[in-house]
C-alpha beads as a LAMMPS data file, in Angstrom:
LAMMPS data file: protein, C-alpha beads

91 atoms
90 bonds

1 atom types
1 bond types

-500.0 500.0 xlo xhi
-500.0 500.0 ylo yhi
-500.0 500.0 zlo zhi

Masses

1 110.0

Atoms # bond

1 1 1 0.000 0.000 0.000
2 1 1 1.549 3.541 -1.195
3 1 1 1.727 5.991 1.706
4 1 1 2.725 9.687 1.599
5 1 1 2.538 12.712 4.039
6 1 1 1.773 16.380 2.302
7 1 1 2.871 19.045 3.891
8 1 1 1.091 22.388 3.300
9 1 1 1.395 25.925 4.778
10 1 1 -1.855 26.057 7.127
11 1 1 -4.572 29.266 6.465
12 1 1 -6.702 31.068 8.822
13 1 1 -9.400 28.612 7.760
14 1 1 -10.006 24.947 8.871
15 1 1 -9.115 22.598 6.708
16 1 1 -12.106 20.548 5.783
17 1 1 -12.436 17.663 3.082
18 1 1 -15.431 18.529 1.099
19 1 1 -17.184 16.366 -1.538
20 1 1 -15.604 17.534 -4.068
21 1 1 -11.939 16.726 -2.739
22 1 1 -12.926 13.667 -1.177
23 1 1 -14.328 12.451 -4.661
24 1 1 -10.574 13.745 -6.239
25 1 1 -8.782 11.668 -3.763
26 1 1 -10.697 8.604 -4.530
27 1 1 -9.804 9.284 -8.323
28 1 1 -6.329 9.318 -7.345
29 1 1 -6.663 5.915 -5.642
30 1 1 -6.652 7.236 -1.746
31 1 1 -8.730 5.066 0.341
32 1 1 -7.585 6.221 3.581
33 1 1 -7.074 9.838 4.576
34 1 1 -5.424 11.578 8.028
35 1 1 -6.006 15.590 7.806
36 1 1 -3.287 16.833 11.117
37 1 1 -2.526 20.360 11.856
38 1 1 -0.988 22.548 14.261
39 1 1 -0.673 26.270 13.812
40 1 1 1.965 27.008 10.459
41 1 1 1.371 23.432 8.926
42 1 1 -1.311 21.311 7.736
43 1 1 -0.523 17.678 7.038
44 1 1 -2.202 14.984 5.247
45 1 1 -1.587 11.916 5.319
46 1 1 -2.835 9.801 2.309
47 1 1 -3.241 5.595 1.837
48 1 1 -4.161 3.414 -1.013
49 1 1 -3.634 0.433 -2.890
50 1 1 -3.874 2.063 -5.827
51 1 1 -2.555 5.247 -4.883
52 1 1 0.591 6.512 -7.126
53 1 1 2.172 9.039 -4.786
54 1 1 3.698 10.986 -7.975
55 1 1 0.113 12.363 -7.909
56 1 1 0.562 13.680 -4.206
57 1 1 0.545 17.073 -5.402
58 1 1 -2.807 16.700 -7.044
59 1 1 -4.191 15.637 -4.182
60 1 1 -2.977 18.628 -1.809
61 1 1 -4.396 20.818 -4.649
62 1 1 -8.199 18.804 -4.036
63 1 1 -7.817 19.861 -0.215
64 1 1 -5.821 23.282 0.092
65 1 1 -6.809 24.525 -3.352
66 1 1 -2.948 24.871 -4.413
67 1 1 0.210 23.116 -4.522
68 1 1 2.200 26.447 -3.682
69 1 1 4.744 25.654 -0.390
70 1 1 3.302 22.144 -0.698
71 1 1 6.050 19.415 0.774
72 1 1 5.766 15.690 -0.255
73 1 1 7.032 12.835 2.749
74 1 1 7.655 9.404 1.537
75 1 1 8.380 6.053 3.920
76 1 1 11.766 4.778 4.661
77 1 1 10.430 2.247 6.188
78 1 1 7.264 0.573 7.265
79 1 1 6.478 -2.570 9.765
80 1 1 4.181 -3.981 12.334
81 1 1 5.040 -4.039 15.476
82 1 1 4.006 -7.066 17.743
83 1 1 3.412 -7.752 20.963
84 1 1 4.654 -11.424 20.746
85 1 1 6.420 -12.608 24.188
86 1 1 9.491 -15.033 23.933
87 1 1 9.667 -15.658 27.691
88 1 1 10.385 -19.787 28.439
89 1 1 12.294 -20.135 25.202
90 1 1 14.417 -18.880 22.409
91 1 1 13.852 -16.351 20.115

Bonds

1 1 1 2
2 1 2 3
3 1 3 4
4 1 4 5
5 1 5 6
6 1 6 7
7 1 7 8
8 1 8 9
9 1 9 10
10 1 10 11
11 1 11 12
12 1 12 13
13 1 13 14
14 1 14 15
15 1 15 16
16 1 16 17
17 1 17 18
18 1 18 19
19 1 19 20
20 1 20 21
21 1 21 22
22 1 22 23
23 1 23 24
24 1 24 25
25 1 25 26
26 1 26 27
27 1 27 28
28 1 28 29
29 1 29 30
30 1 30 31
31 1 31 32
32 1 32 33
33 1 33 34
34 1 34 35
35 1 35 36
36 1 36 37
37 1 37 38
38 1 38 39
39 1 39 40
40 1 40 41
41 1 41 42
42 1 42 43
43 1 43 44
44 1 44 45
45 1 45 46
46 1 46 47
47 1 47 48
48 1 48 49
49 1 49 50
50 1 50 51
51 1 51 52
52 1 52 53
53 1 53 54
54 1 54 55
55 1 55 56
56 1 56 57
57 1 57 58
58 1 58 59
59 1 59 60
60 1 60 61
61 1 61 62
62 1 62 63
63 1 63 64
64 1 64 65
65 1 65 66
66 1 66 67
67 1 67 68
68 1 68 69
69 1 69 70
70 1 70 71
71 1 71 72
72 1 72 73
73 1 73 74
74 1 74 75
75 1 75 76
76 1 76 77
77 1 77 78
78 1 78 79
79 1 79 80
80 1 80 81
81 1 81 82
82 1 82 83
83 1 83 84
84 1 84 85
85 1 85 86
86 1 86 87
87 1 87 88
88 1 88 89
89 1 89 90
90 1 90 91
């Protein structure tokens, strides 16, 4: 599954996923979305099988309306962490 945080300058205005950008992001492939934000930065935080994140721009454009000062994250690395125990034996 392709995963990829956009960063994006935050505005005076909350950031809400409307129709229209929620219908966008599904035509990009996104199936999963995380909107974050704190005061100078907006994140979002996109998931999908089908999801190429070349198009990451496009889909910053469908929620903040540009791509100006937008910032583009990609994994290093992703895992599962477990909670297995290995007490009484070897690992």
């Amino acid at each position: 599954m392709a995963i990829t945080v956009v960063l994006f300058p935050a505005s005076d205005e909350l950031p809400a996923l409307q129709p229209a950008a929620l219908e966008e992001l599904a035509r990009l492939g996104v199936t999963n979305v995380a909107l974050l934000r704190d005061r100078t930065t907006v994140g979002l935080v996109l998931e999908g099988w089908a999801f190429d994140p070349r198009h990451a721009r496009e889909a910053a454009r469908a929620v903040a309306g540009s791509s100006e000062g937008v910032r583009t994250l990609r994994p290093l690395m992703q895992m599962a962490v477990s909670t297995a125990s290995t007490e009484g034996g070897e690992a």
